[in-house]
N, C-alpha and C positions, 0 to 999 in steps of 0.2 A: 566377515562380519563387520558392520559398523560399530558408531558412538554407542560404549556402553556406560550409563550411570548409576554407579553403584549409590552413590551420594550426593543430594542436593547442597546440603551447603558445607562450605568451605572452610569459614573463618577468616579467608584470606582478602574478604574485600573491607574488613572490619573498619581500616583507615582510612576507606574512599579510595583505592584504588581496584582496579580490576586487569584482566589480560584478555589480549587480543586473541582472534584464534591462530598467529601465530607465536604467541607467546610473550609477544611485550606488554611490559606493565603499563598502565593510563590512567588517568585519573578518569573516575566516574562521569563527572561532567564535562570530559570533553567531546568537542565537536562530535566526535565518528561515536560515539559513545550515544550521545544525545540521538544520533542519527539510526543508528540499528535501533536503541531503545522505543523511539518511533514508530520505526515500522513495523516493529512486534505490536505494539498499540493500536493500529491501523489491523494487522491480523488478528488480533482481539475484538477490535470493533464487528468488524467483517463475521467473525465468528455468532459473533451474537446477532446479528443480520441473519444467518443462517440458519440459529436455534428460532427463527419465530417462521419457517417452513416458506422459503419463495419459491415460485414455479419452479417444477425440475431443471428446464431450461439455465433457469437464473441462479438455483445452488451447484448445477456441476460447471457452470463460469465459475461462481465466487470460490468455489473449492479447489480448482484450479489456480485460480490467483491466490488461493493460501499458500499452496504450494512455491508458487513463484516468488510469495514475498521472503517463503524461507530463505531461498535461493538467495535472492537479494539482502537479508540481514547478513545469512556469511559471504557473499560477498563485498560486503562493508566490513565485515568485524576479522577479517583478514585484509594487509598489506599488501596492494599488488607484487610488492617484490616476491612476497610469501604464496602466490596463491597456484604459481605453475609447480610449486614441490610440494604445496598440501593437493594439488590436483583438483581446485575446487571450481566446482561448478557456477556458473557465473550468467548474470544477467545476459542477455544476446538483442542482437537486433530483431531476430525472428522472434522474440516477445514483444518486443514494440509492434511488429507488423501486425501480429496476432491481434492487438491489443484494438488498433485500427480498423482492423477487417471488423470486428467485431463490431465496435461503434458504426460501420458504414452499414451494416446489416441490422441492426436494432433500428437505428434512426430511419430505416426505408416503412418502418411501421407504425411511428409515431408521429404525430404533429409537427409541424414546423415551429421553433420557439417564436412568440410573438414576443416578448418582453421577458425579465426577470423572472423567476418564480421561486415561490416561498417554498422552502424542505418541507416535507411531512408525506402525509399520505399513507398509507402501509405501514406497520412499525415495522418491515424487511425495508422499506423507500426509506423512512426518516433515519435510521440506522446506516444504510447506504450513504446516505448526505452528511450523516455524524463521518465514515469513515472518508469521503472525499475530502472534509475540513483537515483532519487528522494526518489523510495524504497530504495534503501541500504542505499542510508545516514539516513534516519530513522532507520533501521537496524542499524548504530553505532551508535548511538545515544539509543536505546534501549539497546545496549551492555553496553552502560556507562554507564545508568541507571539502570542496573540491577547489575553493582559495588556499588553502592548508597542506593539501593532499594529495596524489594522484589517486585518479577512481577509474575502476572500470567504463569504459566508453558508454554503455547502454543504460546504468545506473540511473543517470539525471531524466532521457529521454522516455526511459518506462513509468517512473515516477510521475514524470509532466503527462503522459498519454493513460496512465491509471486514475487521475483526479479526475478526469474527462470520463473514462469511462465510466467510473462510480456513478458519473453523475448521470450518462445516458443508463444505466443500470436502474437507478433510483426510478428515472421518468418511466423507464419500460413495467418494473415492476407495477407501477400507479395503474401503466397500461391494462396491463395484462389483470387486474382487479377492477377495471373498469370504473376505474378515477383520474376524474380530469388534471391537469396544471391547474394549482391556483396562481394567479399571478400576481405580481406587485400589484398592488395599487399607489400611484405616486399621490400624495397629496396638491390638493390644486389649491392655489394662497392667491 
C-alpha cells in the first residue's frame, strides 16, 4: 500500500518552514521549495486545460504529463542523496525522448511558424500557453536550484522540452478546431 493521508494539515509549517520528502526542514521560500511549488502550478494549469475537453488525442498527452510532472515535483522535493533509499521514481531521459517524438509528430501536421504568434484560440490552446509561461518559470527556478543543488540529470532537460511541447500542443489544439495562428503584427514607424 502506498501514501496514506489521514490529515491535511499539520500545524507544523505555521513558521514558514516545511520538510523535504526526505525529512529535512526548509524554509518555504527556498529555491527547491519555489520549484516543486511551481510545477504543481504548471499541473494545475494543465488540469484546467483539460476541464474545458481537448481532442482525445490531446487529453490522454496532457494527462500523461500530469502524471509525469508528479513524478518530477518528488523528484525535486526529495535530495538525491535521499532518493535511492526512498526508492523514488525519477525523471529519465526516456521522457524527454518521449516528449520529442511527440513534437516531431504534431508539427508534421501543422504549418510551418512564419513569425511569432499571439496565445489564444481555444480556451484548452490559451490555457495550454498559460501553462508553457508557468513551465519556464519553473525552468528558472530549476536552473537556480541546480546552482544550489545537485538535481537529477533529466529534470532541467524535460522541463526545457515540456515548454516547447505545450506550445506545439497549444498550436495543434487551434489545429485540430480549425483555427488559424494569429501572428504578431509588428508595428511599421
Amino acid at each position: 500500500m502506498g501514501l496514506r493521508i489521514t490529515k491535511v494539515y499539520t500545524k507544523k509549517g505555521d513558521k514558514g518552514t516545511t520538510r523535504l520528502g526526505g525529512g529535512q526542514e526548509v524554509a518555504k521560500d527556498s529555491t527547491r521549495i519555489l520549484a516543486y511549488g511551481t510545477v504543481d502550478e504548471l499541473n494545475s494549469v494543465i488540469g484546467i486545460a483539460i476541464s474545458f475537453e481537448p481532442s482525445v488525442d490531446v487529453r490522454t498527452t496532457l494527462t500523461n504529463i500530469q502524471h509525469e510532472l508528479f513524478t518530477l515535483g518528488g523528484d525535486l522535493c526529495v535530495l538525491e542523496k535521499d532518493k535511492k533509499k526512498w526508492q523514488m521514481q525519477q525523471i529519465k531521459s526516456a521522457h524527454v525522448d518521449a516528449l520529442e517524438e511527440l513534437m516531431d509528430r504534431l508539427n508534421e501536421e501543422l504549418k510551418p511558424l512564419e513569425d511569432f504568434i499571439l496565445p489564444g484560440g481555444t480556451k484548452v490552446s490559451a490555457f495550454l500557453h498559460q501553462a508553457r509561461c508557468v513551465c519556464r518559470r519553473a525552468e528558472s527556478l530549476v536552473v537556480k536550484l541546480s546552482k544550489e543543488e545537485e538535481l537529477g540529470e533529466s529534470v532541467l532537460k524535460y522541463l526545457n522540452r515540456l515548454s516547447d511541447t505545450l506550445f506545439v500542443l497549444a498550436r495543434y489544439e487551434n489545429f485540430k478546431n480549425g483555427l488559424d495562428d494569429v501572428y504578431w503584427q509588428k508595428e511599421s514607424m
